[in-house]
Structure formats: C-alpha cells, structure tokens
N, C-alpha and C positions, 0 to 999 in steps of 0.2 A: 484680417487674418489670412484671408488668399494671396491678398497683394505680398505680403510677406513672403510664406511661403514661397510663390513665382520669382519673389526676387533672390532666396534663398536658394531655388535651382537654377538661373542663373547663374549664381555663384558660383554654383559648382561645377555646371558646364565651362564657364573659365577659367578654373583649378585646373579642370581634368586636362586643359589643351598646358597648363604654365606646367602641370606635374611630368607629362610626356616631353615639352620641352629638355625640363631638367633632367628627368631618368636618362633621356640620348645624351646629354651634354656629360651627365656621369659615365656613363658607360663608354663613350669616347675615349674620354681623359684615362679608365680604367684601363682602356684596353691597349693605351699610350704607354701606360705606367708597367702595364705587366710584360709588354714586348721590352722595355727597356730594363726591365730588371733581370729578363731571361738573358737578353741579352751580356746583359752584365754579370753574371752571377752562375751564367750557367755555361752561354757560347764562349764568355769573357772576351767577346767584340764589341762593345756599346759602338752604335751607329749614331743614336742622338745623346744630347748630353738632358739632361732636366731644362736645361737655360732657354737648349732650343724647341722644347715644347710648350715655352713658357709654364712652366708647371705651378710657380706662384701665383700668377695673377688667376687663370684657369681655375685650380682648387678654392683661392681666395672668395670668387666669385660664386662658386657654387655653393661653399659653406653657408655666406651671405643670401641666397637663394633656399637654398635649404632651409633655414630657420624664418625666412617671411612665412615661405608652403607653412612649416608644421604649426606658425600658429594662426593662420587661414582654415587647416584642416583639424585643429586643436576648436575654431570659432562654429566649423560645421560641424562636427560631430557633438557638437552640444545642444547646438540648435535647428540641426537639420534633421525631420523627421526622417521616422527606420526606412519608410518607404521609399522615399529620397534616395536611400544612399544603396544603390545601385551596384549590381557586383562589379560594373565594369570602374567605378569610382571607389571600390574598397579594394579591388586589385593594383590602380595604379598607388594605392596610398600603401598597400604593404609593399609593394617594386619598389618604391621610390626608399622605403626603410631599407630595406636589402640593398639596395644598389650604392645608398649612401656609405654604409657598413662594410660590402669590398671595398668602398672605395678606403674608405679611412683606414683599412686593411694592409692595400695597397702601399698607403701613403707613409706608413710604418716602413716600408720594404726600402722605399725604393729612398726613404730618407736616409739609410742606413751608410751607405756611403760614404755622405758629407761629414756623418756623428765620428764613421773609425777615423776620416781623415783629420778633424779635429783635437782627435783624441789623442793621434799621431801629433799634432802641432804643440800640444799641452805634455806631452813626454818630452819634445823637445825643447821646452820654457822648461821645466822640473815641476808642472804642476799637478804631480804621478795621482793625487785624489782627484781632481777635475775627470781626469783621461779612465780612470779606473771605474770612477760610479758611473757613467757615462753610455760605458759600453756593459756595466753591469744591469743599468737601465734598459738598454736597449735588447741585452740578451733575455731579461725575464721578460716582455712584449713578445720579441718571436718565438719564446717557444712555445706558446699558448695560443698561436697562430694556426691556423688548418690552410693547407689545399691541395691540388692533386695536380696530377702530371707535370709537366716540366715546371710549373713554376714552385710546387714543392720540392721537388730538385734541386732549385736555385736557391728556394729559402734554408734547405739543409745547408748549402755551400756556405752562406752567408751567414749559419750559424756556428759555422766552424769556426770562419773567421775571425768574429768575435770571441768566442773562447779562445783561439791562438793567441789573440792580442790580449785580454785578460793575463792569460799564463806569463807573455814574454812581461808584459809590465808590472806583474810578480815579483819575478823573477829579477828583473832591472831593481824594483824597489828593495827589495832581500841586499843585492849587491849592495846597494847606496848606504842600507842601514849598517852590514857590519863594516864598510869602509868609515862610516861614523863611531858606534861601539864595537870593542873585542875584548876578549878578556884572553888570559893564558896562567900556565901552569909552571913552573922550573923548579926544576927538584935538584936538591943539593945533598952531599953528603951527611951534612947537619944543619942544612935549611931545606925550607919548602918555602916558592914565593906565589902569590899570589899577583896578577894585574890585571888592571880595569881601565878601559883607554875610552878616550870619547874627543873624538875629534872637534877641535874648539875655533879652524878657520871661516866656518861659512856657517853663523848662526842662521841664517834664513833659508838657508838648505835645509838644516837640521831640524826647522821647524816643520819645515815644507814636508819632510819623509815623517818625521811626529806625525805631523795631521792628516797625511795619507794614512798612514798604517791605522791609526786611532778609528779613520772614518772608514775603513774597508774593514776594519774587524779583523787588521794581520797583525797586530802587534801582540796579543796572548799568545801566536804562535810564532813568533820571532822569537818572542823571549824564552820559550818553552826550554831549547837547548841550555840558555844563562840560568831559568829556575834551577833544571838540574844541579847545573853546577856550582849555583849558590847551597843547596839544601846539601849535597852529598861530598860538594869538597869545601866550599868557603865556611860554611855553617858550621859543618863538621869537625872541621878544625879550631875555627876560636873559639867554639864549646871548651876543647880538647888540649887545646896547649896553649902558652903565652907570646902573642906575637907582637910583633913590632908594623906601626904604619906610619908610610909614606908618601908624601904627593908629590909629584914630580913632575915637569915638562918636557919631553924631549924635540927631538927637532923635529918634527912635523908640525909641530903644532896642537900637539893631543897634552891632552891632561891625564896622567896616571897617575891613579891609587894603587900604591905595593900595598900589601900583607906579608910579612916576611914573618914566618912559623917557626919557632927554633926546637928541631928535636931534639935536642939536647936534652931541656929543659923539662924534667919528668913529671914537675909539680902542676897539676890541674888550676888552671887560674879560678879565681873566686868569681862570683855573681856580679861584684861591682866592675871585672875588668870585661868579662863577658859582656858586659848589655853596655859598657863605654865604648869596645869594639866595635860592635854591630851598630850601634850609635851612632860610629862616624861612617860607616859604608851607606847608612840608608841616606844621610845627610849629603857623601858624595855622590850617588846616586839620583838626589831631588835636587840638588844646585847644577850638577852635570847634566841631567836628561829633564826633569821633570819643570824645573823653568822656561826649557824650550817649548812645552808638550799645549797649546792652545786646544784645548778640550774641554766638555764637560764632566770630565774625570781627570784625576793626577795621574801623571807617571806611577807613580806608586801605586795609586789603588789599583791600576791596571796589572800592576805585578804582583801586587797580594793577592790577586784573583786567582792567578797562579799557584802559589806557595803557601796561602796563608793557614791552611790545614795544617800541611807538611808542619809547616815551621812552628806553629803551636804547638803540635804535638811532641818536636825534637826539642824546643825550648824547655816542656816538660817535663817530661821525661829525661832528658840526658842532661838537661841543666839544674833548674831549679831541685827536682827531689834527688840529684844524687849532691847537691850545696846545704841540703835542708839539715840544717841539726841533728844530732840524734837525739832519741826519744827521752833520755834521760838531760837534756837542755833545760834551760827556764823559758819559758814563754819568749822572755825580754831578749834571750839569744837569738830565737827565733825573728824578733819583730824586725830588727836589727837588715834582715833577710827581705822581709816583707816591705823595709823602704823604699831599696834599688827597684823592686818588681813596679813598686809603684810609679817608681819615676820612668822606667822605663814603657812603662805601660801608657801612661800618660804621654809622651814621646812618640810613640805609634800609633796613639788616638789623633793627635797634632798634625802627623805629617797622611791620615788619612789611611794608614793603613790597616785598621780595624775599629771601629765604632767602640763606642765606651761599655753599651750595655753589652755588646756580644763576644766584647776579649774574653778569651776562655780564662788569662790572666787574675781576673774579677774573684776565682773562689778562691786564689792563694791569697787575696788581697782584703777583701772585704771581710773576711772572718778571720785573722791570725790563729786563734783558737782553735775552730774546727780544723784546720790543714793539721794541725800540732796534734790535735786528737785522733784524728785522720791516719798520722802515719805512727800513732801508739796504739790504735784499735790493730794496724795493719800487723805491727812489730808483735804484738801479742799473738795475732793466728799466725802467725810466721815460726815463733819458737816453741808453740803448742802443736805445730806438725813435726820440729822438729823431736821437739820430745817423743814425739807418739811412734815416731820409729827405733825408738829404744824398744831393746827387747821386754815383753811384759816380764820378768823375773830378772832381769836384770841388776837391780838394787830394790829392795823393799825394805819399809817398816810399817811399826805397830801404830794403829792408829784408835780411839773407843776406850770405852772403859767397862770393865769387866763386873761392875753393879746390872744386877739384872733390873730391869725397867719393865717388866711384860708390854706394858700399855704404852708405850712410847716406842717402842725399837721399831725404828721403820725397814729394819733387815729379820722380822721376822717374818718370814714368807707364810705361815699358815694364818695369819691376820688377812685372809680377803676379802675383807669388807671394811679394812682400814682410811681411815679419812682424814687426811693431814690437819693438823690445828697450825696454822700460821702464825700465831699468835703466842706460842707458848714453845720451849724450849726442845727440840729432840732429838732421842737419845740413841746415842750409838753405840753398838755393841764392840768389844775388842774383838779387836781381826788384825788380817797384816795386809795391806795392800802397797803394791808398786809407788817407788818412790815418784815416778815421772807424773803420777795420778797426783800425787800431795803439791808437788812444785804446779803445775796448770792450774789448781785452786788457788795456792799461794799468790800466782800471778793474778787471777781474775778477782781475789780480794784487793790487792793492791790499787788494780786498775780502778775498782768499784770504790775505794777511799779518796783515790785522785779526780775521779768526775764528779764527787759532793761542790769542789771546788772552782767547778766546768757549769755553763747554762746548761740547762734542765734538757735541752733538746740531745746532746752528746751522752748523757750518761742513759738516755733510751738508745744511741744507735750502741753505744756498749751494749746493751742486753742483746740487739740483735746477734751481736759478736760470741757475746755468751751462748749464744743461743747455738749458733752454728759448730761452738766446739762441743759441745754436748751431745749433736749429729753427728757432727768428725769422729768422736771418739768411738761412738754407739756402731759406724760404719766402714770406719777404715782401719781399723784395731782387727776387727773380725776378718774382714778380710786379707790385712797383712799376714795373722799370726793362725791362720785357718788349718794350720797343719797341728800347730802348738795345742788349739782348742778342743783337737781333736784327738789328740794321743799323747798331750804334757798335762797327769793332773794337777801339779804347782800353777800351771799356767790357768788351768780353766778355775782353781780356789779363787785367784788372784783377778786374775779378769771378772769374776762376779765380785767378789770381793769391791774392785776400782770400780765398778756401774754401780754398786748401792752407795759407798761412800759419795760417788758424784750425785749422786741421788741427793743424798742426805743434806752433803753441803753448798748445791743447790739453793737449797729448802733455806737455808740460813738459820741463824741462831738465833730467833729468825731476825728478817731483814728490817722489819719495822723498829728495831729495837738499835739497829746501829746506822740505818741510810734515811734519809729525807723519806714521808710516808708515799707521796708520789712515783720515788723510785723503785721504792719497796713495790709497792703494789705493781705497777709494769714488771718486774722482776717475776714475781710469784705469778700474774696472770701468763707473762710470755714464755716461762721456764717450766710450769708445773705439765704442759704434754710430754717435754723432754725427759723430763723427769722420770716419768712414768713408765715411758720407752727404754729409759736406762733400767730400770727394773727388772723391767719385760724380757730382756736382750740379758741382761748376765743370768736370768732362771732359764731362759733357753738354752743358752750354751750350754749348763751345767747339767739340764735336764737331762737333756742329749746323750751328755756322757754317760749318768748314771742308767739312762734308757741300755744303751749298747752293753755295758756293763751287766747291767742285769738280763737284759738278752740271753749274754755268754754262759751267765753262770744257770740259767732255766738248761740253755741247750744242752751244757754239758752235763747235769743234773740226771738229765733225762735222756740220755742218748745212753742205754744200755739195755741189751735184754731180759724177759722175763721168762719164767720163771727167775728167784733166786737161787744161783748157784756163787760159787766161789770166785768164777770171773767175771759174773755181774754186781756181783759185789766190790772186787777191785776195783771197775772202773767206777763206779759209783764212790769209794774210798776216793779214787786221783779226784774226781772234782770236786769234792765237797774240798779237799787241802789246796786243791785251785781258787776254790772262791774265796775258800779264808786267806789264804796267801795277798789273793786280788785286794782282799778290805785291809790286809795288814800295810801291804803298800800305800793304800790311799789313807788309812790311819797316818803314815810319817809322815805324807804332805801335808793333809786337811785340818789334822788334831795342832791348838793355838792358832789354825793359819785362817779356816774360817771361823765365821761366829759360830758358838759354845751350838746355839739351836737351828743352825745350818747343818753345824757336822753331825750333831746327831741324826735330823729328818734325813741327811744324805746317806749315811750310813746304815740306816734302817731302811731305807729303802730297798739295798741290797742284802740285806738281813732277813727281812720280809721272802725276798724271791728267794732266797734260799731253803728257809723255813718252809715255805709253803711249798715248795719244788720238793723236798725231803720227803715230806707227808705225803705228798700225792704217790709220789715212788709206793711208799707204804699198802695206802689203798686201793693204787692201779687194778693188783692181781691177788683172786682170790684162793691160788692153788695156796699148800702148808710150807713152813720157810723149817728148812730143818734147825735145830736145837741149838749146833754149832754156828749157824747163819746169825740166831737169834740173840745168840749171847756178842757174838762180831756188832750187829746194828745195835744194841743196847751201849755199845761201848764207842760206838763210833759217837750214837746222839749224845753221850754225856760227855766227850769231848768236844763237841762240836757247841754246844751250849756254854761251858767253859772256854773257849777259844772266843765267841761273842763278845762273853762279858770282858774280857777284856780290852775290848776295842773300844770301851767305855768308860768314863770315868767313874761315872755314877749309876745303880741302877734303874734311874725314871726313866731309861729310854723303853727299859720293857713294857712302858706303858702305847710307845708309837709302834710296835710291832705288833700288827694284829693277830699274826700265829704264832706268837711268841707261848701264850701261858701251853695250846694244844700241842706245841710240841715241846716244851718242856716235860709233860705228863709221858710221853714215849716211850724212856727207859721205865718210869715206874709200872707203866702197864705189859712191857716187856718182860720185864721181872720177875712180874705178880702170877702165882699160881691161882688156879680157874676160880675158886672160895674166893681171893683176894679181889681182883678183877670185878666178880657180882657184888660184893661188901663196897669196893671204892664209889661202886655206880650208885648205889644209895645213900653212899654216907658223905661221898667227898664231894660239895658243891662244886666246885673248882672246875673238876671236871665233867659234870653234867652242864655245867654252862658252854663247854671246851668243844663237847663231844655228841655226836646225834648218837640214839641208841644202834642204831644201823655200822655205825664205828667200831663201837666197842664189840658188837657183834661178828664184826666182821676180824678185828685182832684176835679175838677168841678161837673163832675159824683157822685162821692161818698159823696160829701157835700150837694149838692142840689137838689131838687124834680126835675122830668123829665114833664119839662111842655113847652110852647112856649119860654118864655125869655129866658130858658135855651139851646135851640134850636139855637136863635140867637146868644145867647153870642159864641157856640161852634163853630158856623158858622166863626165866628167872631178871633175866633182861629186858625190862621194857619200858 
C-alpha cells in the first residue's frame, strides 16, 4: 500500500516538470500566434507568415502532448489520494486547461486567413456554397470569441471581413441566378404577355447556384420578388382571362415560356382551362429549374413554401367558388367540377407542392355534397339579409286562421305558463304579417325538404343556419327599423306580429310529423331558446309602445288644475279627445292587423290608463264642483264610455278593463239625487263591489251643499 502510493507521487512529481514543460511551449506558440495576427489584422504588416513559425507541426505536437498529460492526470486524479494532490499540482493542471483553450482560441484566429483565401479561390472555380458556408462557419466561431486590447481590435477587423465577403458573394450569387432566371411583363393594346426565361447553356452552372442558394438558405428569398409576381400578376390573370402559351428559344440560349392574355376576350375561362394553364407553368418550372435543383427538397417545394398559402387561398376564392354551380344545380353538375380539382390536386401532390392530407383542396373534393350544401346554407343567409332590409310594411299578408283555439294559440300572450306540446298540432291566430317574414320560412322549409335527401350531418349544420336567422331577425330588424319601432304603429303590429309567426313556425306543424325523427328533434332542441327570444323581443317592442302611449295619455289626463272650474275642465275635455283620438288611430292600424286577443289586451291597456286617470281626477279634490260642471263631467263620461265601445268589436273586452264596471257607474252616480245615491249603495251590488264607502261619500261631498239631509244621507252610508 506505501509502495504504491510513493510510486503514485512520483508520478506526479514527473507530470508536474512534463505539465510546465507543455504550458511554456503553449504559451510560446500563443504568444507567436497572437503577435501575428495583430500583426495582420490590426497593423496589416504580417512580419512572419504561419509557414515560418512552423505553426503545423508546433500546434500538431502539442495537441498530441496535450492528450498523453490529460489522461496521466485523468490516471492520477482517480487514484492519487486528496492529500497527494498538492495546490502546486492542481494549479498547473488548471494552467495547462486554460492555456490549451487560448491556444485553440488563437488558432481559430489566426486560421482565418488561409479559410477567406480559400474561399476566394472557390468563388473563382463557381463553387459559391463551398465559399459561402465556409466563411459562414467561420464567422459564427468568432463571434463567440472574447478578448481585450489590441487583439480584440484585430478580431473586430477580422470580423468584418468575413461579413464583407459573405455580402460580396451574395451578392455575386443574386447576379448569377437572375442572369440564369427572369421573367418580364409587355403590355399591349389587346394583349398582356407574360415570360419566363431560364438560361439553358451551362447546366452545371445552374446547378452549382441551385445548390448554393438551396444550402445557404437564399433561395426563398431570391424567389420572394418571382412569388410576388406569380400570385399578383401570373396567377391573377389565368384565373381571370383566357390565354394563349408558348415555349420558345431565342438566341441566347434560354428557354422561354410566353403567356399571352387576350383582353379582348371578356369570357372568364372555365376550371378545366385554369388548372390546364397553371399545369403547364408549374411543369415548365420543374423540367427548367427543378431538374437542375440537387437537394433534399424540390425546386417546387421550395417555392410552395413561399406561395402556398397565397395561392390556396386565390385558387379558392377567385377560382373554384366563383366556377361552382349555382345553388339551384344538380349535384351531378357540381361533380362534373369536383373532377378537374381532383386531378389538379393530385398534380400538385405529384410534383410535391402540397402533401395529400393538407391540400386545403381536400374539403371541395372529398365530400361533393357538403361544398353543394355549403354554398346553399350560404345562398340562404345571403337572401334572408337581403330580405330583412325590406321595409317591415312594405308588402304584407294574412296569415292564421280566425277559429279561436284558447289552448293552442301560442300568440296569446296572457298564457304564461304555456308549454309547447311538440307533438301535436299549433294553432295560429289570424293576423297580417310582413311578406319578407313568409318568403324566409318558405325558404328555410324548402331548404329543410332538400336535406332529408342530404347525410344526417348537413341537415344539423342547416339548423345551425336556422338558427342564426332567427338571431338576425330578432337583432338586426330592431335595430334597422328603430325609428319605425318607435313611432310607426303598422310597423310595431307587424314586427310582433313577424316574431310570433317565426315563433310558431319555428315550432313546426310540428317537425316530427314531416322530417326524419333525428332531425326533428335537433330542430326543436336547437330552435326552441330562439324561439322564445322571438317572443320576448316582439312583446318588448310593443310593450314599449303601449308603455309611452299610456305615459302620454296619464300625463295629459292629469296635467290641469284643481279646483274645477271651466278651464280645468276644458283641458281635461282636450285630452280625454286626445286619448280617444290616440286609440282611434291605433284602432286603423291594429284592428285585423293583430290577433283578435292582442288587439284587444293592447287596447285595454290604454283604456285601463285612461279610466283609471279619469276617476282619480274625480277623487283627487274634496272641495264642491258646481251644478253646471257636474252636468259637463256626466256628459263627457257617457261619451267617453260610448267612444270605448267602439273601438271594440265585442263587449268581452270589459271584462280586461279593470276600472271599466267603476267608472261606468259615474254618470249614474252624477245624476242621482242624494235618496238615489243612499238607495244604489244598498241595493246595487255592482257598485258596492266597484266602490269603497269612503267614495261614494266622498261624491256626495263634492255634488252636494253641507246641510242636515246631507248629514243623514252620509250617516246612512256605511
């Protein structure tokens, strides 16, 4: 165990004189390397050259030195105890990592030279990717390099350099390539031409700038400018007009493809001449460039990388859906369509410029059906916007049937606690609603007859459709016609009127009875909140109205002073002929226009505020109304009661006015001498039900002198 160890330091005592050896013999050669590079780099007077410091064999030898040491001190530090190892033996072993580490620093530097000069001799053979990764190599080493004073000086200098030289052989490779491709433009009176040139004397040139640009990563930005001007002029136009190609050779030696465009020629080519066009550009393109391109990617794919967004998109869009059929086609016209895409699609899988699974091509292709449903879903919210900017009274008719149903009518709004039966037939009350409301169902039953015929998955994204114009209507109706809603009452009958009807036929007659039960039920689950919301939305609006309405006639009712005299009487006369005026007008709109028990709850409703605004006038003030006042008010409420009933057909509505029977009873208590008045309170239930006794006492007050009869009659009141 001793002998070991002793022989173990030893060891190390001979490391420690071979490790000092090597550190001086680095640090020599470093301090060689770094006077020659200032020299070079910075005074730009080299004194010695590499050759004559021997710098090969020197470095050569130390490397080899180097790697004996680290696994001598790789053998001791494994098996040389802690105690052993000595700081003056664990200093020279990190020196000697440090020192080797400028050196290899160094050697970076000062190799830099030989690499531009090389790099130079490979731009002069054309072998512009040798020369370019080269110094690209070399520039990502230095700049990840540190040091200070003058020799970071030098290595800025030297960084420049290379980047100069990067730029210039850019720059050279840019020229070479469009001296091989150009394309150009000539406009004519009644042509447009198109040319694509590609230099065809020096295939091994051509391949030479290919596999430079390819392996520097310049070739997506070479093409950048040609993208352009394939997506926005070449593209653009064989969408757009029918042209004429040619291939030609002229004297140089280059191969041109014309595109000769004739504007004459107004007619939009069809889908088969389209994709036969672009067909042969992508073909002259992959026999002219993409044969020369030695890569692990095509010519092409590199150029899809570029446009292949773009170009799906404009394919789409400008091509395909403005070729597609229109909606009233047969399928079979459609597929017809769905051929070319495929062959065409197939063709761009081929020559690699879009994979099979991620052509966006794929949904016009794999399902003929959905695209066809697709753009009849679309065509239907398309002319149910249109519609919806017709004016709401624009044209209407009658729609319902004038058999009362109580238990069915799902437009009777005093039903709230109503609960659709989906199952059983319901009934619509006559009304008149807007024709543009009838034609939007008309269309969405047809649509819903044509997707029986369609897979199960398309006649669910219909109800989505459905669904959205039953939102459109509910939202953008109200706020187009917000003026109309608010001060046209035909408009506000009508617009509740078109929300219950869409309501109703919604609901279907019902659905289960005429669509597959699947459909049905998606229908009814997906439709029935809209539903409801239509509901919602036409008793708002109308509320609204009748809200303001009865506002006006309370205010003006009540806007006079009291006592009565003769000109609080007049103004009190002008608005009661104002509110009836007000109901006779909404009488001409509403009377046939809404349902029978719409128009009446609406008209009672302002019937109501009136009535009860009347009476309170009455009871407001307790002072006496003179004789001549009293005989005036008796005559006004028994017109005003006769002006009602006519706004009526029938009289059940006196049954929705709640101060209808109390103040019907006004003239006869008006009338009635003080005997008569005590006699009615006992004998006429009508008005004991009508009247608190506090009322009746209180008319008695205000008709008649405060003397003894009147004392008993009050007595006599209770």
């Amino acid at each position: 165990m001793n002998t070991n160890s002793e022989d173990l330091r030893k060891q190390r005592d001979v490391l420690l004189s071979k490790l000092s050896d090597v550190s001086e013999r680095i640090q020599m050669l470093s301090f060689s390397l770094q006077q020659n590079f200032i020299d070079l780099y910075l005074n730009f007077n080299p004194i010695k050259k590499l050759e004559q410091l021997n710098y090969t064999n020197r470095k050569a030898m130390i490397y080899i030195e180097y790697e004996k040491l680290n696994q001598e001190i790789a053998f001791l530090d494994e098996n040389l105890d802690n105690k052993a190892k000595t700081e003056e033996y664990l200093n020279s072993c990190k020196n000697l990592s440090h020192t080797i580490d400028y050196l290899k620093n160094l050697c970076i530097l000062v190799e830099g030279k030989p690499l531009l000069d090389k790099a130079n001799h490979d731009m002069e053979r054309y072998n512009y990717c040798e020369a370019i990764l080269s110094i690209k190599s070399l520039l990502s080493k230095l700049l990840v390099l540190k040091f200070v004073g003058n020799l970071d000086k030098a290595l800025k200098n030297l960084i420049e350099q290379c980047q100069n030289h990067i730029s210039i052989y850019t720059a050279h490779l840019s020229v070479e390539w469009e001296s091989i491709f150009s394309w150009t433009e000539r406009k004519g009176v009644h042509h447009l031409t198109y040319a694509l040139s590609v230099q065809q004397s020096d295939s091994n040139l051509m391949q030479k700038i290919l596999k430079s640009l390819y392996a520097t990563k310049r070739l997506s930005a070479e093409l950048a400018l040609f993208s352009d001007f394939f997506l926005n002029k070449l593209l653009h136009n064989i969408i757009r007009h029918n042209c004429e190609i040619i291939l030609t050779e002229n004297h140089v030696n280059a191969l041109v493809f014309n595109i000769k465009i004739d504007l004459n020629d107004h007619k939009q080519p069809n889908v088969q001449t389209i994709f036969n066009n672009l067909t042969a550009v992508f073909e002259f393109l992959q026999s002219a460039l993409g044969s020369q391109m030695q890569a692990d990617l095509t010519f092409i794919e590199v150029f899809a990388k570029t446009i292949r967004h773009s170009f799906f998109t404009k394919i789409i869009d400008d091509c395909i859906k403005n070729n597609l059929p229109s909606c009233d086609s047969s399928y079979e016209h459609y597929k017809n369509i769905v051929v070319e895409l495929e062959l065409f699609n197939k063709f761009l899988v081929d020559i690699k410029f879009t994979e099979a699974s991620l052509s966006p091509l794929n949904k016009f292709i794999n399902d003929t059906k959905c695209v066809l449903y697709n753009k009849k879903c679309d065509k239907l919210l398309h002319d149910v916007r249109k519609l919806l900017n017709e004016s709401i009274s624009y044209g209407t008719i009658s729609v319902g049937t004038a058999a009362e149903v109580d238990s069915d009518s799902i437009l009777d709004v005093t039903q709230k606690d109503f609960v659709y039966d989906l199952k059983s037939p319901l009934f619509l009350p006559k009304c008149v609603i807007s024709q543009n409301v009838k034609k939007i169902m008309c269309m969405i039953i047809e649509h819903l007859e044509e997707s029986i015929k369609l897979p199960e998955e398309y006649g669910n994204q219909l109800v989505v459709y459905i669904k959205d114009i039953a939102v459109m209507y509910q939202s953008l109706v109200p706020k187009k016609f917000r003026v109309n809603l608010e001060c046209c009452p035909l408009d506000i009958a009508l617009f509740f009127n078109n929300c219950f009807y869409l309501a109703h036929s919604l609901l279907g007659p019902p659905w289960k009875n005429t669509l597959p039960e699947p459909l049905a039920d998606v229908l009814n689950i997906t439709l029935l909140e809209c539903i409801q919301d239509l509901r919602l939305i036409g008793l708002e609006k109308i509320s609204l109205y009748l809200k303001n309405h009865r506002n006006i006639i309370v205010e003006k009712v009540e806007t006079n002073d009291l006592p009565w005299t003769l000109d609080s009487y007049d103004t009190f006369n002008y608005a009661i002929n104002y509110s009836i005026t007000l109901m006779r007008q909404l009488q001409s709109y509403w009377y046939n226009v809404l349902p029978s028990k719409m128009y009446e709850l609406s008209l009672c409703t302002l019937v109501q505020a009136l009535c009860q605004t009347m009476l309170n006038r009455i009871f407001v003030n307790m002072q006496p109304i003179d004789e001549e006042l009293v005989y005036m008010l008796v005559i006004r409420f028994d017109d005003t009661i006769r002006d009602v009933r006519t706004l009526f057909a029938e009289p059940k509505f006196e049954g929705k006015v709640e101060a209808w029977k109390k103040f019907c009873k006004i003239p006869q208590l008006f009338r009635g001498q003080l005997w008569e008045i005590a006699e009615l309170w006992t004998t006429d239930k009508q008005l004991s039900e009508s009247y608190s006794c506090e009322e009746i006492r209180h008319i008695v007050k205000i008709r008649f002198p405060d003397d003894k009869y009147r004392l008993k009659i009050l007595k006599e009141i209770q």
